[in-house]
C-alpha positions as a Python dict, from the first residue, in 0.01 Angstrom:
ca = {
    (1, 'X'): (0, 0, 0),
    (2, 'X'): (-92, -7, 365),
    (3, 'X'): (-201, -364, 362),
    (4, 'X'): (-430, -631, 148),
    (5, 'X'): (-773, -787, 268),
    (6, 'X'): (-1023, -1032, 169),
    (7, 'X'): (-1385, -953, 304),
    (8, 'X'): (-1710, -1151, 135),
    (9, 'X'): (-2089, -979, 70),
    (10, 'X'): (-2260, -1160, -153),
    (11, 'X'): (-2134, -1456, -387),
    (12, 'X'): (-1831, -1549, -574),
    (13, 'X'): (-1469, -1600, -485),
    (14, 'X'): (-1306, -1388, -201),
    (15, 'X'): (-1159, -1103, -349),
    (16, 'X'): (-783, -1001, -199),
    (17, 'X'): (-811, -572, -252),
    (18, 'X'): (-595, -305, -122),
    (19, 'X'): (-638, -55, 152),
    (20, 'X'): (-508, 303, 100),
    (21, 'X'): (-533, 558, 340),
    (22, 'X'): (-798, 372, 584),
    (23, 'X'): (-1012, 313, 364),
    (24, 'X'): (-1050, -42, 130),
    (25, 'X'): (-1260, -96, -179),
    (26, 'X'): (-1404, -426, -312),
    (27, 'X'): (-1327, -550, -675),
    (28, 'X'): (-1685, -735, -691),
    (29, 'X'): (-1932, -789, -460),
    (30, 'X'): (-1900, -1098, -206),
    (31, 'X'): (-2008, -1281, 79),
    (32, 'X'): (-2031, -1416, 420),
    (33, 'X'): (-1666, -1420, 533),
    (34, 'X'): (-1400, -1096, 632),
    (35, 'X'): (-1048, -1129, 720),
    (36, 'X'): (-720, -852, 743),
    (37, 'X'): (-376, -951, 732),
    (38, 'X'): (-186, -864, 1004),
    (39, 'X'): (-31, -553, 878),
    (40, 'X'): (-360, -399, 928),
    (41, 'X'): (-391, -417, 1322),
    (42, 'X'): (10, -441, 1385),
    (43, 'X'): (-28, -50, 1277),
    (44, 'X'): (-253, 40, 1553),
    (45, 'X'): (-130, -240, 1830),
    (46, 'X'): (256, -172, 1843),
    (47, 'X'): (481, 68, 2016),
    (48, 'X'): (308, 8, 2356),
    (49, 'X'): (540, 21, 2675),
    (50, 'X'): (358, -60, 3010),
    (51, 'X'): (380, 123, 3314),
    (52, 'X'): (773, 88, 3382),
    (53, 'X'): (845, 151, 3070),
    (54, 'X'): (868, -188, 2915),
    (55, 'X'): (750, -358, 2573),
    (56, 'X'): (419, -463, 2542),
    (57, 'X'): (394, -415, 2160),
    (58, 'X'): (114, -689, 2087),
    (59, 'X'): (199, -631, 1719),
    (60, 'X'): (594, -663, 1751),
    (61, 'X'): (536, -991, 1980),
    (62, 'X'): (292, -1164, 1775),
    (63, 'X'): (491, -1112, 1465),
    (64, 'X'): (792, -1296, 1618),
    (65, 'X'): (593, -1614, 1762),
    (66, 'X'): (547, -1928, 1634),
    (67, 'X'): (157, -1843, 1590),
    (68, 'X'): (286, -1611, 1298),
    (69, 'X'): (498, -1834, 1130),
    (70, 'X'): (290, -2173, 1165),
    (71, 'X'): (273, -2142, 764),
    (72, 'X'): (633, -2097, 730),
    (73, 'X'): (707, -2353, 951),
    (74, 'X'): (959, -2593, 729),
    (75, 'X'): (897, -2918, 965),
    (76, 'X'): (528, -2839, 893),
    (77, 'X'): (558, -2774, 563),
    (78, 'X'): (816, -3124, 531),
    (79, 'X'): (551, -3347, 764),
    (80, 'X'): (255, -3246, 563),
    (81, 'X'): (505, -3359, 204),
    (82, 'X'): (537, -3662, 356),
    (83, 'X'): (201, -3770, 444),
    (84, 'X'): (84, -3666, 100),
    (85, 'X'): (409, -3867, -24),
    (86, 'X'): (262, -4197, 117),
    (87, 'X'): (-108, -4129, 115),
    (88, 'X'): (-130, -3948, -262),
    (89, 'X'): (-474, -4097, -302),
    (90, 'X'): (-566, -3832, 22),
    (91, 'X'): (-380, -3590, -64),
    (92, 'X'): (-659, -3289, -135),
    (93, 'X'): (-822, -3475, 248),
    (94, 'X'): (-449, -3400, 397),
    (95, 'X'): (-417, -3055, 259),
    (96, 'X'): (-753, -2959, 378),
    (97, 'X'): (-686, -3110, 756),
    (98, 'X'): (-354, -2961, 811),
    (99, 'X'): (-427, -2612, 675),
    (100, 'X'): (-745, -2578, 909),
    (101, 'X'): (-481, -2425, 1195),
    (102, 'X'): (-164, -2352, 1005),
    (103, 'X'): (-368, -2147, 675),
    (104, 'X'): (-673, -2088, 902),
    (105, 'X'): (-762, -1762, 719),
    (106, 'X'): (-745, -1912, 362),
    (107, 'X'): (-899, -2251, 492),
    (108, 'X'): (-1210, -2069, 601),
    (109, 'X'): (-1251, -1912, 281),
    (110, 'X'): (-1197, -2174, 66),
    (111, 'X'): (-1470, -2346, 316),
    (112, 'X'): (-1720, -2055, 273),
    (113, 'X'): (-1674, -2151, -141),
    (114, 'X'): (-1760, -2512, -95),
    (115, 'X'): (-1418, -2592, -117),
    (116, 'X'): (-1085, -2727, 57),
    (117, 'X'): (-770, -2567, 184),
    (118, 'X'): (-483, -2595, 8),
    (119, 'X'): (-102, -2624, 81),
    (120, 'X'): (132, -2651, -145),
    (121, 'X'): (-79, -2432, -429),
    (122, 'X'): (-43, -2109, -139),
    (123, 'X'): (327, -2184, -74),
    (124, 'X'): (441, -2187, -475),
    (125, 'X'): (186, -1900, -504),
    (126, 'X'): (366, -1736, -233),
    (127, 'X'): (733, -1809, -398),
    (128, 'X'): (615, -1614, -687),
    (129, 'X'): (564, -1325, -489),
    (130, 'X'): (157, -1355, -562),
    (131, 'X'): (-76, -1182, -374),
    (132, 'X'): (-353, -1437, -313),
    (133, 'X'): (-106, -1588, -70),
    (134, 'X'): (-140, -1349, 131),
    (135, 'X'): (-395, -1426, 401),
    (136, 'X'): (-227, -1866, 360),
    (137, 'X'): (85, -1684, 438),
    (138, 'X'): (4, -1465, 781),
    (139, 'X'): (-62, -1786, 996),
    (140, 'X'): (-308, -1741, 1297),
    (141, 'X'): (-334, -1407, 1260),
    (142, 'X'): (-507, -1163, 1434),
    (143, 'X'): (-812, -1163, 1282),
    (144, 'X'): (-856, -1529, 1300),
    (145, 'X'): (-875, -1604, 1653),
    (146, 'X'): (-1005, -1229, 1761),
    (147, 'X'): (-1310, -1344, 1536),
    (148, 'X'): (-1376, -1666, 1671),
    (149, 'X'): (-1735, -1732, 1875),
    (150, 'X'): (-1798, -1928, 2188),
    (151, 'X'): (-2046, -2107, 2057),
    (152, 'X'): (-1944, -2446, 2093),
    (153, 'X'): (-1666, -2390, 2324),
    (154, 'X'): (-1541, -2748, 2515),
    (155, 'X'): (-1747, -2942, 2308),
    (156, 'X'): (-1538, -3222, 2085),
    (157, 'X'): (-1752, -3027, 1812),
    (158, 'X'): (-1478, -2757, 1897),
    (159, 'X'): (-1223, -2987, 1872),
    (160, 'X'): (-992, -3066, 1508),
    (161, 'X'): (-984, -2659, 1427),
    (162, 'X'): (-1348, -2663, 1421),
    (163, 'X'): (-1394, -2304, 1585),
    (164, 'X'): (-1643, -2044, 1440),
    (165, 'X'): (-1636, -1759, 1276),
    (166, 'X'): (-1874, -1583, 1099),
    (167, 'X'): (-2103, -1537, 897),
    (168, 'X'): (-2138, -1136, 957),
    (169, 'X'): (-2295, -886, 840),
    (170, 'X'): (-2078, -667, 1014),
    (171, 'X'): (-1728, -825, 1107),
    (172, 'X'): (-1680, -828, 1502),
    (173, 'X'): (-1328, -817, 1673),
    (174, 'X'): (-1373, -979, 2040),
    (175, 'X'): (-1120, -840, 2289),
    (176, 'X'): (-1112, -880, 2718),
    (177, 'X'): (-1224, -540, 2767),
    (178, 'X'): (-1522, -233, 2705),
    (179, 'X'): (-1472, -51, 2408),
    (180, 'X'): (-1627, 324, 2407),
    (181, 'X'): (-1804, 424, 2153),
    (182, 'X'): (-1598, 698, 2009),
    (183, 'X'): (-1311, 420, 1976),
    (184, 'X'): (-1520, 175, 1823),
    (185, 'X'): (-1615, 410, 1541),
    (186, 'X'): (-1234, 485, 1485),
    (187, 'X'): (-1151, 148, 1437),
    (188, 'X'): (-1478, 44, 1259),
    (189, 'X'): (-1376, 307, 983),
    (190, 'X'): (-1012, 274, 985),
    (191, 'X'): (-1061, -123, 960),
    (192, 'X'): (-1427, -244, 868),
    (193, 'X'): (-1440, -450, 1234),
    (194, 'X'): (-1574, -322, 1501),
    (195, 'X'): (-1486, -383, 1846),
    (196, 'X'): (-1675, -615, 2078),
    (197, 'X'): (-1608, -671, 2457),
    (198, 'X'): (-1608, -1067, 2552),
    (199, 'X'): (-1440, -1301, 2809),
    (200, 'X'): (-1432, -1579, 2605),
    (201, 'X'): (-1130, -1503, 2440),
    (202, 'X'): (-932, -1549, 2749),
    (203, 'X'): (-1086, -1894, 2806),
    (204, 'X'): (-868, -2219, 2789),
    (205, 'X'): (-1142, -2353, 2562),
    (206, 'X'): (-1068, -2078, 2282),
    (207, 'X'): (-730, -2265, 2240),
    (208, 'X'): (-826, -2618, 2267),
    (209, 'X'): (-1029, -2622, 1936),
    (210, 'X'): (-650, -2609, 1752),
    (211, 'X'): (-459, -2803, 2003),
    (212, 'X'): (-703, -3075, 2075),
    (213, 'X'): (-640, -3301, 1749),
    (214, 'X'): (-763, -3619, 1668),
    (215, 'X'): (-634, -3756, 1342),
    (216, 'X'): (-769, -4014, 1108),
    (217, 'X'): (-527, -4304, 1051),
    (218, 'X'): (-526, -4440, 687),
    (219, 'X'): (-500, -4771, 563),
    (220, 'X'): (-294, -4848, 224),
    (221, 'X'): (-572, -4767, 13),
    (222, 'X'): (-625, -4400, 201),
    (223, 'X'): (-939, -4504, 400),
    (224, 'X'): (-973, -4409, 775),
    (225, 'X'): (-926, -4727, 1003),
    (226, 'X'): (-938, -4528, 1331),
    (227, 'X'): (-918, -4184, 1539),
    (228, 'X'): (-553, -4154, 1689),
    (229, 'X'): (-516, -3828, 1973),
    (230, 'X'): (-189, -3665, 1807),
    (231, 'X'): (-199, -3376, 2041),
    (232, 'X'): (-436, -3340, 2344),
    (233, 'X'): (-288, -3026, 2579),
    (234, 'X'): (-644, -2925, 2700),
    (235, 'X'): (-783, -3274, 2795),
    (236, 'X'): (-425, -3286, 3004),
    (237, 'X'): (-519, -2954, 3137),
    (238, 'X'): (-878, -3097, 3207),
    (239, 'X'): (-717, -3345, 3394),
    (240, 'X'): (-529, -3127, 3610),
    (241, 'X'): (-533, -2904, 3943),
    (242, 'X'): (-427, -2631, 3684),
    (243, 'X'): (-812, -2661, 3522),
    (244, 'X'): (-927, -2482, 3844),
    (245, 'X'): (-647, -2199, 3870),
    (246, 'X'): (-492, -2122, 3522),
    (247, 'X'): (-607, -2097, 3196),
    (248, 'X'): (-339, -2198, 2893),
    (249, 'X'): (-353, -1789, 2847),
    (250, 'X'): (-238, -1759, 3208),
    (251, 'X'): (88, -1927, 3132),
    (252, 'X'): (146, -1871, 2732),
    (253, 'X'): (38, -1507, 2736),
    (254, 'X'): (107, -1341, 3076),
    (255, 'X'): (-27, -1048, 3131),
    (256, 'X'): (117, -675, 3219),
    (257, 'X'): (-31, -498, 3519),
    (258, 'X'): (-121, -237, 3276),
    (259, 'X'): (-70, -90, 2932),
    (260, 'X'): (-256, 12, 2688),
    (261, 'X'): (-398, -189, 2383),
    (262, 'X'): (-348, 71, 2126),
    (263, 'X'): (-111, 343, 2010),
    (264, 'X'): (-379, 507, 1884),
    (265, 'X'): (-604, 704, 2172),
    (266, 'X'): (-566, 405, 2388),
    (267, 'X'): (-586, 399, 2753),
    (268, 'X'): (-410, 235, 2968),
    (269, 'X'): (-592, -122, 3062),
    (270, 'X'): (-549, -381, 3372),
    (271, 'X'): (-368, -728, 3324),
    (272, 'X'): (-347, -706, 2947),
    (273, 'X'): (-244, -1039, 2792),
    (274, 'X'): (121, -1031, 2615),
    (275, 'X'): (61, -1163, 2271),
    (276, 'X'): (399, -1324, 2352),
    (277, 'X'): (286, -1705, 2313),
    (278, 'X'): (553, -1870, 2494),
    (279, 'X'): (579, -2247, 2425),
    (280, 'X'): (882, -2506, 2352),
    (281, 'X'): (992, -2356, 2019),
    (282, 'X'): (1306, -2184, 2095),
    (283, 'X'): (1465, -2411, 1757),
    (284, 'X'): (1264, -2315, 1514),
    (285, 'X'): (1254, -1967, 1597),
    (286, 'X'): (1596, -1937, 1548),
    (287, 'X'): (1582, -2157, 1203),
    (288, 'X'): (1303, -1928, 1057),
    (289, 'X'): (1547, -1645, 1164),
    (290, 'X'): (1874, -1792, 1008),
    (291, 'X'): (1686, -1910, 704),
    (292, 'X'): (1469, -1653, 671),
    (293, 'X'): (1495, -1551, 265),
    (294, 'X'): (1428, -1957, 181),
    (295, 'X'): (1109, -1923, 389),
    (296, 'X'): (947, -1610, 289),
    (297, 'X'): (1016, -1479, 681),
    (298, 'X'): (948, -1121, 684),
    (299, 'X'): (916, -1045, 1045),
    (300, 'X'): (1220, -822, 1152),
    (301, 'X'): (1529, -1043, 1314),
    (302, 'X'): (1496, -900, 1604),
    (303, 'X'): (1145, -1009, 1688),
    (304, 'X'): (1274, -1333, 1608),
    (305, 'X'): (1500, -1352, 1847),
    (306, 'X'): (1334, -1159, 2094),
    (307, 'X'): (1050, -1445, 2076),
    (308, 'X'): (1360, -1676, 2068),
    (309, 'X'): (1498, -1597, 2421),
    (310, 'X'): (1184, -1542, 2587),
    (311, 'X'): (1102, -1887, 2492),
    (312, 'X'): (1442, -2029, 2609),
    (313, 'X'): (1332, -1834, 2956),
    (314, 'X'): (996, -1970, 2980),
    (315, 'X'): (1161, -2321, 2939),
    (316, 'X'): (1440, -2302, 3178),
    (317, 'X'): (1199, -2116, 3463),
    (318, 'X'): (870, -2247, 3413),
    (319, 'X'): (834, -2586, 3279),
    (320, 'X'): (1031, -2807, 3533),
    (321, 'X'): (1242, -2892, 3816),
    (322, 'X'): (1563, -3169, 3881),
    (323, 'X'): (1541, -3261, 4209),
    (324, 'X'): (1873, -3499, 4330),
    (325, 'X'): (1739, -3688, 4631),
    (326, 'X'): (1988, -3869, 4762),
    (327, 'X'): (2343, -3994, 4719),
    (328, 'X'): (2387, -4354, 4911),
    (329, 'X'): (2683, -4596, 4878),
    (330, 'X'): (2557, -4932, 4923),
    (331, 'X'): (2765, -5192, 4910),
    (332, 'X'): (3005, -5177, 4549),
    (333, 'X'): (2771, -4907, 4397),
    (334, 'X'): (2609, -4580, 4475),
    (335, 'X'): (2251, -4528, 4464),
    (336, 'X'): (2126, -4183, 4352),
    (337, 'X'): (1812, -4059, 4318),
    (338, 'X'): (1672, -3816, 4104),
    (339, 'X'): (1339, -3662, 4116),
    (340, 'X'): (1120, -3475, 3790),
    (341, 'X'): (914, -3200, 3852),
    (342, 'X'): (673, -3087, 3595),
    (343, 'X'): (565, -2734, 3662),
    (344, 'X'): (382, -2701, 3382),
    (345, 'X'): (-52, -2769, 3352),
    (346, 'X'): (-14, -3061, 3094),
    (347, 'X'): (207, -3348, 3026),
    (348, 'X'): (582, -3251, 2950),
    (349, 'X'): (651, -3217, 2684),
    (350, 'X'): (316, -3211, 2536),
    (351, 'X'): (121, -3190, 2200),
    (352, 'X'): (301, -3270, 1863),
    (353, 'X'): (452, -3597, 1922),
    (354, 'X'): (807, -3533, 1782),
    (355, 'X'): (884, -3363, 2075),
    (356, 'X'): (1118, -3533, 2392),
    (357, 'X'): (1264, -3455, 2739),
    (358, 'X'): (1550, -3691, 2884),
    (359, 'X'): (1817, -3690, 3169),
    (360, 'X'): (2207, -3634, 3125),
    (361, 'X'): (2348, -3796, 3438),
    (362, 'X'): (2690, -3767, 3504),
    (363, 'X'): (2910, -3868, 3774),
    (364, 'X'): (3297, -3863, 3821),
    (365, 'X'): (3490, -3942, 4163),
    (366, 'X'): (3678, -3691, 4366),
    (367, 'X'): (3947, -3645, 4108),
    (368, 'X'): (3717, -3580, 3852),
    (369, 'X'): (3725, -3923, 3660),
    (370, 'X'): (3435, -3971, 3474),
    (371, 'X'): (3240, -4336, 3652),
    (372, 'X'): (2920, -4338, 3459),
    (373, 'X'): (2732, -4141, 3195),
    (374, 'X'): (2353, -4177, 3059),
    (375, 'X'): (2192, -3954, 2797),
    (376, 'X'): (2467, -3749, 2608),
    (377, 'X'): (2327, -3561, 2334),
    (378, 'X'): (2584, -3621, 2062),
    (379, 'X'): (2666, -3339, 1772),
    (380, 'X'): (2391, -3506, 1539),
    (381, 'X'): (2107, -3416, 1780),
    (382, 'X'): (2090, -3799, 1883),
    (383, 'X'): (2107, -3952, 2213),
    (384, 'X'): (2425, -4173, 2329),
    (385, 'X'): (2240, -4526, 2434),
    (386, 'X'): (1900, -4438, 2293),
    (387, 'X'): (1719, -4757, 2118),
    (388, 'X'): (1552, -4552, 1886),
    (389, 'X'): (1773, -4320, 1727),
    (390, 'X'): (2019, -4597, 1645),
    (391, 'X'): (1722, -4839, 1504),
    (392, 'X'): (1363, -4668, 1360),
    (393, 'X'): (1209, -4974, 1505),
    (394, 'X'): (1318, -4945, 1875),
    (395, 'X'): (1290, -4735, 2141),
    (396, 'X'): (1396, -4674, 2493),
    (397, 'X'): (1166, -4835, 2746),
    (398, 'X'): (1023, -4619, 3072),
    (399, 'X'): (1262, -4722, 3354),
    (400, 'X'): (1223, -4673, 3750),
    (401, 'X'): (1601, -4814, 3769),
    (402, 'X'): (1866, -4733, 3528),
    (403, 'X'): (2228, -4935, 3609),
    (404, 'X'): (2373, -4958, 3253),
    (405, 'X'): (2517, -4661, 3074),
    (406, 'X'): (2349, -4777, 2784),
    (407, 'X'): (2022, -4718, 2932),
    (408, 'X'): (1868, -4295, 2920),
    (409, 'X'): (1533, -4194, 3101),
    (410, 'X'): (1346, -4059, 2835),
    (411, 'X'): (1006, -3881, 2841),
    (412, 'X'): (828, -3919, 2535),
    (413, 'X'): (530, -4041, 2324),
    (414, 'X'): (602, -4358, 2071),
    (415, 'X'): (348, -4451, 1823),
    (416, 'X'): (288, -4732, 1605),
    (417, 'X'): (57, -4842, 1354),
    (418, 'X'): (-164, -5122, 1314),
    (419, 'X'): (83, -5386, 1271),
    (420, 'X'): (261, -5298, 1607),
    (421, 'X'): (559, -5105, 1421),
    (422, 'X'): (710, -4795, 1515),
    (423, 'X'): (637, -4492, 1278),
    (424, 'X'): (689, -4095, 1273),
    (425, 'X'): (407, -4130, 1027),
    (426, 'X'): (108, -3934, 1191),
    (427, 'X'): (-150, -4085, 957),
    (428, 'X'): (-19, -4440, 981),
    (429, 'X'): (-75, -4398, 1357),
    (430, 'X'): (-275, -4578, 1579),
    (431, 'X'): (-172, -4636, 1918),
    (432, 'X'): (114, -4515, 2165),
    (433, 'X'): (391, -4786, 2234),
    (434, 'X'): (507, -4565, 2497),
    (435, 'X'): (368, -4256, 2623),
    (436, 'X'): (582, -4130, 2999),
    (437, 'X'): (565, -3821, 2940),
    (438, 'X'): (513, -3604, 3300),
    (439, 'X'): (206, -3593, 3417),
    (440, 'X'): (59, -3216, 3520),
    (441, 'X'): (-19, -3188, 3909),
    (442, 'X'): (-292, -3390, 4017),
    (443, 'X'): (-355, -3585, 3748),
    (444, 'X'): (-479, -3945, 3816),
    (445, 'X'): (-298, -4173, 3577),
    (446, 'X'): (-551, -4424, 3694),
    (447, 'X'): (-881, -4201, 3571),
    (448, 'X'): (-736, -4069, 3273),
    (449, 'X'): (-935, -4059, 2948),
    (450, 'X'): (-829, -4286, 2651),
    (451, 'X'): (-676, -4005, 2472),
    (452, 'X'): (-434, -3887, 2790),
    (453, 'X'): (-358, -4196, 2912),
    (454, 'X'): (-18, -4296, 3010),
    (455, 'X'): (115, -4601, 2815),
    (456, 'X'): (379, -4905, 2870),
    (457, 'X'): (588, -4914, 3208),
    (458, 'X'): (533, -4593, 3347),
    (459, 'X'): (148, -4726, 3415),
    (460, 'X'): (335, -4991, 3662),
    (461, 'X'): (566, -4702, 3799),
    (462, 'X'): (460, -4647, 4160),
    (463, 'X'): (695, -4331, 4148),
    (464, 'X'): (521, -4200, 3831),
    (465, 'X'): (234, -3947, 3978),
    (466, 'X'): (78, -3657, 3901),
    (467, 'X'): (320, -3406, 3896),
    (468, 'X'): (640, -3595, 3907),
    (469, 'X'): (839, -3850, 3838),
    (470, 'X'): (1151, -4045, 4038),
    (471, 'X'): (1427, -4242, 3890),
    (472, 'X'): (1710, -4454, 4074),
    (473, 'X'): (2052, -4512, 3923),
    (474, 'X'): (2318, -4777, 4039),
    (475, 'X'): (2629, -4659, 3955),
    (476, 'X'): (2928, -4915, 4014),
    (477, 'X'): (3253, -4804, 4213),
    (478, 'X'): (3544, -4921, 4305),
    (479, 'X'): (3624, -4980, 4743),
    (480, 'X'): (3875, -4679, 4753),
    (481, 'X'): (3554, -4424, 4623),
    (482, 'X'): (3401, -4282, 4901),
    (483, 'X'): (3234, -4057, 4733),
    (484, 'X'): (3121, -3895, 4416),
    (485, 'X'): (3017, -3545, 4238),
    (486, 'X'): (2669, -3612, 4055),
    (487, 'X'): (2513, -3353, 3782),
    (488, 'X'): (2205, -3418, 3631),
    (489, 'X'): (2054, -3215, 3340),
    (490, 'X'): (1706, -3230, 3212),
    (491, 'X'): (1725, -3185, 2814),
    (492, 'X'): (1452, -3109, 2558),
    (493, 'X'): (1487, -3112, 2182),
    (494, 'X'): (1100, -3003, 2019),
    (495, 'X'): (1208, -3195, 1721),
    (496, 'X'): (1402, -3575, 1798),
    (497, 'X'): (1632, -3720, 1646),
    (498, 'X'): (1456, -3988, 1430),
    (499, 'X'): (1143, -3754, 1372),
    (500, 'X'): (1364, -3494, 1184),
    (501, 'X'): (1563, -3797, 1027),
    (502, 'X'): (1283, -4013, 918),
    (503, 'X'): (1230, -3747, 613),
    (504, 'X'): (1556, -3868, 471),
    (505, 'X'): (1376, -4153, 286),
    (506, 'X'): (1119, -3865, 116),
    (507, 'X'): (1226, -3672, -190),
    (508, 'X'): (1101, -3371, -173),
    (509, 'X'): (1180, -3006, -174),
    (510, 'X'): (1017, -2949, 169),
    (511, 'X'): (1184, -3300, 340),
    (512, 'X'): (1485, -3279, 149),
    (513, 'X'): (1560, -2863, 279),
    (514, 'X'): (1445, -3010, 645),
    (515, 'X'): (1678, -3255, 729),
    (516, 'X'): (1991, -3015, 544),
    (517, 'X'): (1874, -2760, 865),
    (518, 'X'): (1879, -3017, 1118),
    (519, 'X'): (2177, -3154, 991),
    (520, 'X'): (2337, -2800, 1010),
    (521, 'X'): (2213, -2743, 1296),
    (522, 'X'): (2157, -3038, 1543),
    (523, 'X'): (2391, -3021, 1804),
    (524, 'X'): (2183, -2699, 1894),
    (525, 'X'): (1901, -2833, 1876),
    (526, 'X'): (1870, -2893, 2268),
    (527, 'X'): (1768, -2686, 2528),
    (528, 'X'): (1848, -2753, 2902),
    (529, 'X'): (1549, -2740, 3146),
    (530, 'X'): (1690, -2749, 3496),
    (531, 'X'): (1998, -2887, 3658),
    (532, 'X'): (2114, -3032, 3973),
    (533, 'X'): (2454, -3129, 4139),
    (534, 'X'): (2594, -3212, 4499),
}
C-alpha cells in the first residue's frame, strides 16, 4: 500500500481507500471535499539537493517539523484534556475548536458532513492502529494548506482556522511557480490534483488564519462571556516594519537559490521555500523523538532531530540579541546595563501563551566570587526568584530596575480570568495581567490594537520600544571591588514552568503522561538565546 486517501463526489461519509500503483479507487461515491496523506506527495517531493549539493527534501523537512506532528503533540493533546476536564458541558464545542488547525484534514470533513471535529475519538482510533485516523493523524499536511484559497485572506473572517478549501470538482494544488502542461498531467494522474500556479501561498496572510486565534472564554455553566486573543503573531507582524519587508514565510521557510520541487522530471526552480518551518520548538521535537512509540511518531529519528537543531539555530541566530551597555561603580554598588534586542517580526516570544524568555545575570569579582545572581533555571525547569513558579497565583512584575536577587526580568504573557486570578486555563481567560513580551521593530506600543497591546509596567517603561528593551541592575559591593566580570544569558523555555505543572491537578492519561516528560526532562527544557560578558 502506497498510501490511503479520502476524496468526496457526491453524498455520504468520506470514504478512506487505498492507492496502488498511482492509481486510487473509491468504495462509494462522495462529495465535495479531497484530501492525501502525506505519504502521497513525500514520494514525489524528497531526495532534492540544491545547487551545492545540499538538502532541500521538502518531504524529509516537513515530516520532521512541528507542522507534522501538531496531532501528536502531547502538551496539545494534555491542554485540550484539561479544558474538556473543567468545561465537560463544552466538550464536543472544545474538540471541534482545537482540531480546526491541529486535525485540519479530518475537521474539514467532518464539517463538509454537518458535523464537528473530534479529538480524542481519532487519537484512541489511532492507538488501535485504525485506518480512519489516518488523515486526524498527518497534522497540517500537505494537502491542507497547498489547497487553501485566498479568498478571504486578512480578513478576521480568515482568522480562528477559518481558511478555505474547496468545494472542487477537480482538486487544485497551489504552488509559487508555472506548472507545464506535460507535468501537470503526470501529477494529475499519479495523484487526482492538479497543479495550479499562485502567489498567495507565499503570503503572510495564508498563515495568519491558524495563528491569529481568538478564543471564547467560558463561564461555569460553559457559556461564552468574552473573546480573549490567545495567540496574535500576524496582527504583531501588522504592527511592524517587518509587514513591509518580510513575510512569516521569509523567516520560517527560507528559501534555496535554487532546486528543484520534484524528484520526478523536475527542474530546477528560483528561491524555493524550505518546508523547514523553523519556530521555538526545539523541546518538543526532541520529546516526540525520545517518546516516539507512546505517540504514534513515525517520522524517521533523524528528521527529528534534524528539525531539532535547525530550530536550536534559528533561535540562537535569529531571534535576539544581549546587548551589556555599561558597567559603572557608583558609590557602594555597580550599575550595569543590559539591553534586549528582538530580531524577530513579532513579539518575543510570541503566540501560545505558555511560552517565556528571561535573563540569567551573573556577576562575581576578580577572584571569581560569585556577588549577585538573578534568573537561574533550576533542574525542575523553574526559575530561582520567580513569583509564579513558587505560587500559581503570583507572578514576576515587568521591572526597569532589578537590585534584589530575588527579583528576574521576565518576558512573558500572564492571564487571568474574570475574577482577577491567575490561570493557565485558556478558556477561563480573559485578560493579560502582564504581557512584556518584546516588541518587533517599529511597533508603537502606544497605537497598538486591543489584542497586541502591551500590559502592566512595561506600558510605563520609557526603555520598552519597539524593538528593544533595557534593564538596569544595582548590584551591591564591597570598597575593596573595583571591579567585576558580568555574563548575562537570555533563556527561553516554549513550555514554563507552572504551564507544564498546572496539569498535575488533572487526571488524565494525556495530563498525567505530560507532566512525567517534563518532569524527566526539565532541566533541558531551556534554550539559550544570546549571551554577553565583559
Amino acid at each position: 500500500m502506497a498510501g490511503r486517501r479520502v476524496r468526496r463526489m457526491g453524498s455520504g461519509l468520506a470514504m478512506v481507500v487505498a492507492m496502488f500503483s498511482g492509481s486510487w479507487a473509491l468504495a462509494q461515491p462522495v462529495d465535495h471535499v479531497t484530501f492525501a496523506s502525506s505519504d502521497q506527495c513525500i514520494a514525489c517531493h524528497s531526495n532534492l539537493t540544491d545547487a551545492e549539493g545540499g538538502p532541500v527534501s521538502i518531504g524529509h523537512a516537513w515530516r520532521g517539523s512541528m507542522m507534522a506532528h501538531s496531532a501528536r503533540d502531547p502538551y496539545w493533546q494534555a491542554s485540550v484534556r484539561r479544558e474538556v476536564i473543567d468545561h465537560p458541558e463544552a466538550q464536543a464545542k472544545i474538540e471541534d475548536t482545537c482540531s480546526t488547525c491541529h486535525m485540519p484534514m479530518a475537521r474539514v470533513l467532518s464539517k463538509a458532513d454537518g458535523g464537528l471535529g473530534k479529538v480524542f475519538e481519532h487519537l484512541e482510533a489511532a492507538a488501535r492502529g485504525e485506518e480512519s485516523a489516518t488523515l486526524a493523524l498527518d497534522g497540517v499536511s500537505c494537502t491542507t494548506c497547498h489547497q487553501i484559497q485566498a479568498d478571504n485572506f486578512g480578513m478576521e473572517s480568515s482568522f480562528d482556522g477559518n481558511f478555505v478549501i474547496g468545494p472542487w470538482s477537480e482538486p487544485r494544488i497551489f504552488g509559487p511557480f508555472e506548472v507545464e502542461n506535460g507535468l501537470r498531467r503526470v501529477m494529475q494522474s499519479a495523484t487526482g490534483f492538479s497543479p495550479d500556479s499562485s502567489s498567495h501561498i507565499q503570503e503572510s496572510e495564508l498563515c495568519a488564519t491558524c495563528h491569529t486565534l481568538f478564543i471564547s472564554s467560558l463561564d461555569e455553566t460553559g457559556q461564552e462571556v468574552s473573546k480573549f486573543p490567545e495567540q496574535v503573531p500576524y496582527l504583531e507582524w501588522q504592527h511592524s516594519v517587518f509587514a513591509e519587508t518580510r513575510s512569516c514565510q521569509a523567516c520560517h521557510m527560507p528559501e534555496a537559490a535554487a532546486a528543484p520541487i520534484s524528484s520526478v522530471l523536475g527542474e530546477s526552480r528560483e528561491n524555493v521555500s524550505q518546508h523547514v518551518f523553523r519556530g521555538g520548538n526545539e523541546f518538543m521535537l526532541r520529546l516526540l523523538d525520545k517518546y516516539r512509540n507512546e505517540l504514534l511518531v513515525t517520522a524517521p529519528s533523524a528528521d527529528l532531530q534534524r528539525a531539532a537543531a535547525a530550530t536550536r539555530d534559528h533561535l540562537q541566530t535569529s531571534t535576539a540579541e544581549l546587548g551589556l551597555l555599561s558597567v559603572v561603580r557608583e558609590n557602594d554598588r555597580f550599575e550595569i546595563d543590559l539591553e534586549v534586542k528582538n530580531l524577530a517580526g513579532h513579539k518575543l516570544p510570541t503566540a501560545y501563551p505558555s511560552r517565556r524568555m528571561w535573563i540569567h545575570l551573573q556577576v562575581h569579582d576578580e577572584n571569581g566570587r560569585l556577588l549577585f545572581e538573578s534568573g537561574a533555571m533550576r533542574p525542575d525547569g523553574s526559575i530561582e526568584g520567580n513569583d509564579n513558579d513558587a505560587d500559581p497565583g503570583r507572578f514576576e512584575p515587568h521591572y526597569q530596575v532589578i537590585d534584589d536577587p530575588g527579583q528576574v526580568q521576565i518576558y512573558e504573557p500572564i492571564i487571568a480570568d474574570r475574577s482577577g486570578k491567575i490561570t493557565t486555563g485558556l478558556l477561563r481567560a480573559v485578560k493579560y495581567a502582564k504581557d512584556n513580551r518584546v516588541l518587533p521593530m517599529g511597533f508603537d506600543k502606544g497605537s497598538a490594537v486591543e489584542a497586541t497591546m502591551v500590559h502592566g509596567k512595561a506600558r510605563v517603561d520609557a526603555d520598552f520600544v519597539g524593538g528593544s528593551d533595557t534593564i538596569r541592575y544595582f548590584v551591591p559591593a564591597e570598597t575593596n571591588v573595583r571591579r567585576v566580570n558580568v555574563r548575562a544569558r537570555l533563556m527561553f523555555q516554549s513550555i514554563g514552568f507552572r504551564w507544564a505543572h498546572n496539569l498535575s491537578a488533572y487526571t488524565a492519561r494525556e495530563t498525567e503522561r505530560f507532566v512525567g516528560y517534563f518532569r524527566e526532562n526539565a532541566s533541558t527544557s531551556a534554550t539559550v538565546l544570546a549571551e554577553v560578558s565583559n
